[in-house]
C-alpha positions in Angstrom: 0.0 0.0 0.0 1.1 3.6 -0.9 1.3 5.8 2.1 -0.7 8.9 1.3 1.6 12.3 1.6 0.4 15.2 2.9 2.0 18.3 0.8 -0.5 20.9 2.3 -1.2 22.4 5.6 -3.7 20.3 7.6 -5.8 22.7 9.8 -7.5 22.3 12.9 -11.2 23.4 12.8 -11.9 26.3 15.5 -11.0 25.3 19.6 -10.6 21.8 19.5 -8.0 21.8 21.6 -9.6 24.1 24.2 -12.0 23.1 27.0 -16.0 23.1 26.8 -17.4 26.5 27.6 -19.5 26.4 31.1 -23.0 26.5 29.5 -23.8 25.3 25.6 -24.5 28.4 24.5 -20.9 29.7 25.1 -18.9 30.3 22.1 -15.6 28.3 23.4 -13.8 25.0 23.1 -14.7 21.6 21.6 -12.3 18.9 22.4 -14.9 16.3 21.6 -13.5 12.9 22.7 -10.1 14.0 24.4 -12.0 16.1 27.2 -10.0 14.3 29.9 -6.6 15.4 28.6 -5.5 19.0 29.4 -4.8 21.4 26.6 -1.3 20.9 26.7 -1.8 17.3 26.0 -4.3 17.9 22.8 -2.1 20.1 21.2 0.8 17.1 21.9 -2.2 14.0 20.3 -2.7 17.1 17.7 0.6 17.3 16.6 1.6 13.7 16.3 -1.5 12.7 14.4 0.1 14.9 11.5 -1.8 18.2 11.8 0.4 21.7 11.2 -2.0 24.6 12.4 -4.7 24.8 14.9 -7.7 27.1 14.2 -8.7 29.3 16.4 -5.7 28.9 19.3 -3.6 32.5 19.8 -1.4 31.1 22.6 2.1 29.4 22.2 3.2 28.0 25.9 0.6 24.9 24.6 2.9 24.2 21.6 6.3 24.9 23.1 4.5 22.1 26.3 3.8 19.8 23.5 7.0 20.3 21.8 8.8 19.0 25.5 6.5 16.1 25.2 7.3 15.0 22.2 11.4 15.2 23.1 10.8 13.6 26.3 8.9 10.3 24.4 10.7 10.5 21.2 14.5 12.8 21.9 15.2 16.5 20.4 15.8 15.3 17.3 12.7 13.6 16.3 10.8 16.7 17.4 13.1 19.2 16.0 11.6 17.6 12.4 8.4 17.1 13.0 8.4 20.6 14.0 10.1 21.5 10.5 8.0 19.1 9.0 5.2 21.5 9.6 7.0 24.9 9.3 8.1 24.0 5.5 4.0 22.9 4.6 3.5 26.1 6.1 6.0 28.6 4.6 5.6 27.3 1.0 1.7 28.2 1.2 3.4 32.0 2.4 6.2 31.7 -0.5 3.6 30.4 -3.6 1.3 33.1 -3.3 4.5 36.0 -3.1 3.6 37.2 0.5 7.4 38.2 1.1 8.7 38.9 -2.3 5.3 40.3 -3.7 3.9 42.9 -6.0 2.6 45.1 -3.1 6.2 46.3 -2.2 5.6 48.9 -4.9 3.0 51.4 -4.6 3.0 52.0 -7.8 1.9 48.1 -8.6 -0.2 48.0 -6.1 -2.7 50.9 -7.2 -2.8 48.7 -10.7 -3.9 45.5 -8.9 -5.9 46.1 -5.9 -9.5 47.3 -6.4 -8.9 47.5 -10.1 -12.1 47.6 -12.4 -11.7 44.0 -13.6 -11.8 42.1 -10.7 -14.3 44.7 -9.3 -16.6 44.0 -12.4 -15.9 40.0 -11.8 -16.8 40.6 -7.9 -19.9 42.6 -9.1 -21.2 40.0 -11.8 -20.8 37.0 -9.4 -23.0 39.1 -7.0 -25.6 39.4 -9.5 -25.7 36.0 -10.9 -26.4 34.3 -7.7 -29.2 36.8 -6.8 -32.6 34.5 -7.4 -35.9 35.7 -8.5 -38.8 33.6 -6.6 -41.8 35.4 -7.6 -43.0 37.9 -9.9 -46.8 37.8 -10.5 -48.3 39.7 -13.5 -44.3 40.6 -13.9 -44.5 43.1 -11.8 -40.5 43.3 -12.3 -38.5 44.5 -13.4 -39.9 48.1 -12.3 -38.9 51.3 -15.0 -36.4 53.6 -13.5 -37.6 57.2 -12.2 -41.0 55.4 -10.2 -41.5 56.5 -6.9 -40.8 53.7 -4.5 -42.4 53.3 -0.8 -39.4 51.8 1.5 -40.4 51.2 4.9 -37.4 51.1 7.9 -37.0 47.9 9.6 -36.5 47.5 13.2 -33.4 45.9 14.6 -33.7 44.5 18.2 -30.9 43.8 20.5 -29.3 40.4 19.7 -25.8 38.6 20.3 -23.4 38.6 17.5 -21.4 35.2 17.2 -19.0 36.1 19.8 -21.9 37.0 22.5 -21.6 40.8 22.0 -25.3 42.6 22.4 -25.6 45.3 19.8 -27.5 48.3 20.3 -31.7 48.3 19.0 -32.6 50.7 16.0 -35.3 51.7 13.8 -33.6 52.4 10.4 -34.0 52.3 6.4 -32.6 48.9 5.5 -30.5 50.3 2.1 -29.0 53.2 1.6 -31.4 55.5 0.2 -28.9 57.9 -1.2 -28.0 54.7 -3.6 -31.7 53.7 -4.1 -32.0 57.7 -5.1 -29.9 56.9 -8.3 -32.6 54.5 -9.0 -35.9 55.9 -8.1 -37.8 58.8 -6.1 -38.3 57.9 -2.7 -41.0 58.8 -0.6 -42.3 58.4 2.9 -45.7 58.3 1.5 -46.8 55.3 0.6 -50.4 56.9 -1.1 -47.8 58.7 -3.6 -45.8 55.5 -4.4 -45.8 53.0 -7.2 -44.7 50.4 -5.2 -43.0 49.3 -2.1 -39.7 48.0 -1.6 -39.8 45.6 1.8 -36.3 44.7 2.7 -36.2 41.9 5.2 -34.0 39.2 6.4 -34.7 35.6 7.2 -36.1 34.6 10.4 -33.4 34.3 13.1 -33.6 32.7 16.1 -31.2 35.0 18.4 -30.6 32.1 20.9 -29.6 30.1 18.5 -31.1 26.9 19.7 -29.6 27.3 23.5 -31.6 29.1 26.2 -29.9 29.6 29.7 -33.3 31.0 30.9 -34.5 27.8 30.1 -32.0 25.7 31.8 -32.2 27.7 34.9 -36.2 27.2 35.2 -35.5 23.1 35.0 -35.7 22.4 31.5 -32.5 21.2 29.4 -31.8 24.7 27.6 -32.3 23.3 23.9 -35.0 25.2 22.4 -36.5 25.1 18.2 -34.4 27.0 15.7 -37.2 28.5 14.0 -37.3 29.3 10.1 -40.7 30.8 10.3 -41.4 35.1 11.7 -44.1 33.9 13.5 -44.1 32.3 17.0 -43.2 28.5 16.9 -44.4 25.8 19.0 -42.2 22.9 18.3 -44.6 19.8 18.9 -43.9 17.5 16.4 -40.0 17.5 17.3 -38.1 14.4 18.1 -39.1 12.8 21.9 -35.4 11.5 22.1 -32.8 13.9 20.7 -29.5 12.1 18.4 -26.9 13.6 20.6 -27.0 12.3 24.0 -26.8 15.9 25.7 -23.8 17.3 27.8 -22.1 15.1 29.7 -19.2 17.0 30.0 -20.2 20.3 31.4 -23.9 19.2 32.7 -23.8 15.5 32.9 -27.7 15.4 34.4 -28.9 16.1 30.9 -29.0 13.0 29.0 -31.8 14.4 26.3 -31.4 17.2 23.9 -34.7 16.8 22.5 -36.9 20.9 22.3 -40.0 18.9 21.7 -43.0 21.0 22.7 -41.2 24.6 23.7 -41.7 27.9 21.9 -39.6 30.3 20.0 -40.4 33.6 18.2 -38.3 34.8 15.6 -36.1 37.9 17.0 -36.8 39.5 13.8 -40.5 38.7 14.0 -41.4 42.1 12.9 -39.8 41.8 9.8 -43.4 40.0 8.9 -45.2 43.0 10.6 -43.7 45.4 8.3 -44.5 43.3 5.3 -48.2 43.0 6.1 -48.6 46.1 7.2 -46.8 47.7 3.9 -49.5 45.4 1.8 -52.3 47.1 3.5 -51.0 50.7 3.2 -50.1 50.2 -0.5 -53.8 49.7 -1.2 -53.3 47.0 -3.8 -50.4 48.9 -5.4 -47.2 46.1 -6.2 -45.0 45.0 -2.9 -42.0 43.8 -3.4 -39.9 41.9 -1.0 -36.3 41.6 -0.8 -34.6 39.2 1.2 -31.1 38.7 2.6 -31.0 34.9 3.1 -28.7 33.2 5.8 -30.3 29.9 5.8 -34.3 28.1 4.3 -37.3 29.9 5.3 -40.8 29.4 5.6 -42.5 31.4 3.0 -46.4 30.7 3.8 -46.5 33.8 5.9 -46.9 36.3 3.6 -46.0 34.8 0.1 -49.3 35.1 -1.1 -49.5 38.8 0.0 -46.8 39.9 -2.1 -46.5 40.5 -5.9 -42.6 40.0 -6.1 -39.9 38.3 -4.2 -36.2 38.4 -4.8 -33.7 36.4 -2.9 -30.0 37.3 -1.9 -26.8 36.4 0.3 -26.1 39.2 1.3 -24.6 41.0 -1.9 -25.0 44.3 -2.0 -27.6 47.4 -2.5 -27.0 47.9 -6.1 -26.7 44.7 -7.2 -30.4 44.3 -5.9 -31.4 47.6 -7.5 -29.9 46.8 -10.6 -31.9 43.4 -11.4 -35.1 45.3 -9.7 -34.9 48.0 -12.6 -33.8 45.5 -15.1 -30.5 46.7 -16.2 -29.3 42.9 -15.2 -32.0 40.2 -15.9 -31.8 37.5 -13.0 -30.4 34.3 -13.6 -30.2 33.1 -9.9 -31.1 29.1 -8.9 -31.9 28.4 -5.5 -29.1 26.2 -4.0 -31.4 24.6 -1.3 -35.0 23.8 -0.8 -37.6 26.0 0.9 -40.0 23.6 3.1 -43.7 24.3 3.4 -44.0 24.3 6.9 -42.4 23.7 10.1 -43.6 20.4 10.0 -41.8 19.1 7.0 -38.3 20.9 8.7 -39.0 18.3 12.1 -39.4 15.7 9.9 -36.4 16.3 7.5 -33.4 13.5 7.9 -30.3 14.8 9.0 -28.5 12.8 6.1 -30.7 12.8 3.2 -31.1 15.4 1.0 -34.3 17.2 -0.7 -36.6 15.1 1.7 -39.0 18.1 2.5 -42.3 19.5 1.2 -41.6 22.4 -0.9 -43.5 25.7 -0.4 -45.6 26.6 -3.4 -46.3 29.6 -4.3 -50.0 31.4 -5.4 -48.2 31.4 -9.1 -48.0 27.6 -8.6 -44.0 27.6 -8.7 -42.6 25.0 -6.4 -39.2 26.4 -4.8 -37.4 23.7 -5.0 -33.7 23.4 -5.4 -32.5 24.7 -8.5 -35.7 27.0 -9.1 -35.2 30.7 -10.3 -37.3 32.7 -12.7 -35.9 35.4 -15.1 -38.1 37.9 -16.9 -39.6 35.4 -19.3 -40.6 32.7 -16.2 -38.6 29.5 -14.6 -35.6 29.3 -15.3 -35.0 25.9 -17.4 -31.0 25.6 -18.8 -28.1 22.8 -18.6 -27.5 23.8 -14.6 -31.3 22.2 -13.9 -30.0 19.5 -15.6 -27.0 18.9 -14.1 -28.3 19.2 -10.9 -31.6 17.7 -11.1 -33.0 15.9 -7.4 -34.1 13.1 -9.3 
């Protein structure tokens, strides 16, 4: 048998070598399986098992401890190259891509590559081909430039970022108007616009599926991750969870499982504003624009909308430009967007495009791989490439 060769860097994921945080919801370490060794001796197992960087770990006194372990077992030498072993995967990555004898050195080269106007334009062209029409009754879009446009502001509550800081709450336009400006006339009013532009996100669930409140008050802290704005009672869950809880760092809870508890959205209002933008609009178009960072439940207000584009998070004037129709959309979805709640509980884990698919008033099922352009769904050789047959 020929040994396989590693050429590359092997990288840690993020804090496997550090320990457990003190509650689940703690952003911190995950030495899954090696929870009785201390750090020192992770980064040692680490490090003999062939691995040259860890993700996430800022301190050194663990490496240099493993380093003494390794020439206390195995003598300087040995260690000495394994160390080098790692430093040379490393250092070739640094040397093939010019970060010490690179263009940037000279201002003058640097101005020509960075931020030039090709790779801006290549940037700006992915951005728009992964943008993803969903629906566009009557084809309402694209909309002429110079309409007046209704955009209402979208309220922001307090939530924890990924590293547990609490931002601030707000009330504020959710694009830069100056940039919409360029596009259309704005107004407050929505009696003097042609149509509304509701920009929303996807429904978040700010606890992300860890409640310490809960914990506290005698249940086991796991709570729904809701795809849906509106409140969420999670009854059809699993009884039994598939992990078997935290026997590390709160060994009395043997059960995952959320079944029954209730979750609201933390951007619940984002539905509010859509529903109550239909009913001031008085029948005139509403659009809605949403920044995706995961599936979503589109029952809630589907219906009540003429138009819905989908994004990840590109930006402002890559939106504007497909809703105007200077850039006709071309987007596919690259997962499916369940029904229900019910069809999310019953999803398995490992198998893919198991759920109910929502379908729209327009009768379009938004399945994987569904987009429309300005002539209707999308059909080309991606679709079938990438069929779910």
């Amino acid at each position: 048998m020929v040994p396989f060769v590693v050429e590359y860097p092997v990288c840690t994921d993020w804090l496997i070598t550090a320990n457990e945080g003190p509650t689940p919801d703690i952003f911190a370490g995950k030495p899954w399986g090696a929870e009785v060794l201390s750090i020192n001796e992770r980064h040692y197992k680490v490090i003999m098992a062939g691995v040259d960087q860890f993700g996430g770990n800022n301190e050194m006194k663990p490496i240099l401890s493993a380093y003494q372990m390794g020439v206390s077992e195995y003598g300087e030498k040995f260690m000495r190259a394994r160390f080098e072993t790692s430093a040379v995967r490393l250092l070739k990555n640094i040397f093939r891509v010019g970060l010490f004898e690179n263009a940037y050195i000279d201002p003058a080269e640097s101005k020509r590559i960075v931020g030039n106007t090709e790779f801006m334009k290549t940037g700006f062209q992915a951005q728009l081909k992964s943008v993803v029409l969903l629906k566009n009754t009557s084809s309402v879009l694209p909309v002429a430039k110079n309409k007046t446009v209704f955009i209402p502001k979208i309220y922001y509550p307090a939530a924890k970022d990924w590293w547990g800081n609490l931002s601030a709450p707000k009330f504020d336009y959710p694009i830069d108007i100056n940039l919409v400006k360029r596009y259309y006339t704005v107004t407050e009013d929505p009696a003097k616009a042609d149509f509304s532009l509701v920009f929303v996100s996807s429904p978040h669930s700010a606890d992300g599926g860890y409640d310490l409140n809960d914990r506290k008050s005698g249940g086991n802290g796991y709570v729904p991750i809701t795809l849906q704005y509106n409140t969420y009672t999670a009854s059809t869950a699993r009884t039994q969870s598939i992990a078997a809880g935290d026997p590390v760092i709160d060994p009395s809870i043997k059960n995952r499982s959320y079944q029954d508890k209730t979750v609201t959205a933390y951007n619940t209002m984002d539905l509010r504003t859509i529903l109550d933008t239909k009913a001031a609009m008085k029948g005139k178009p509403v659009i809605v624009v949403v920044n995706a960072s995961k599936p979503m439940i589109f029952n809630e207000f589907e219906k009540e909308v003429n138009g819905i584009v989908l994004h990840f998070g590109v930006s402002g004037q890559a939106i504007l430009d497909i809703l105007s129709g200077a850039v006709e959309p071309s987007g596919l979805l690259p997962v499916q967007m369940p029904a229900d709640m019910l069809t999310v509980e019953k999803q398995y884990e490992d198998i893919p495009f198991d759920m109910k698919c929502h379908t729209d008033a327009d009768g379009n099922i938004y399945d994987f791989g569904y987009g429309l352009n300005w002539k209707g769904k999308i059909s080309d050789q991606r679709n079938a490439k990438y069929h779910t047959q």
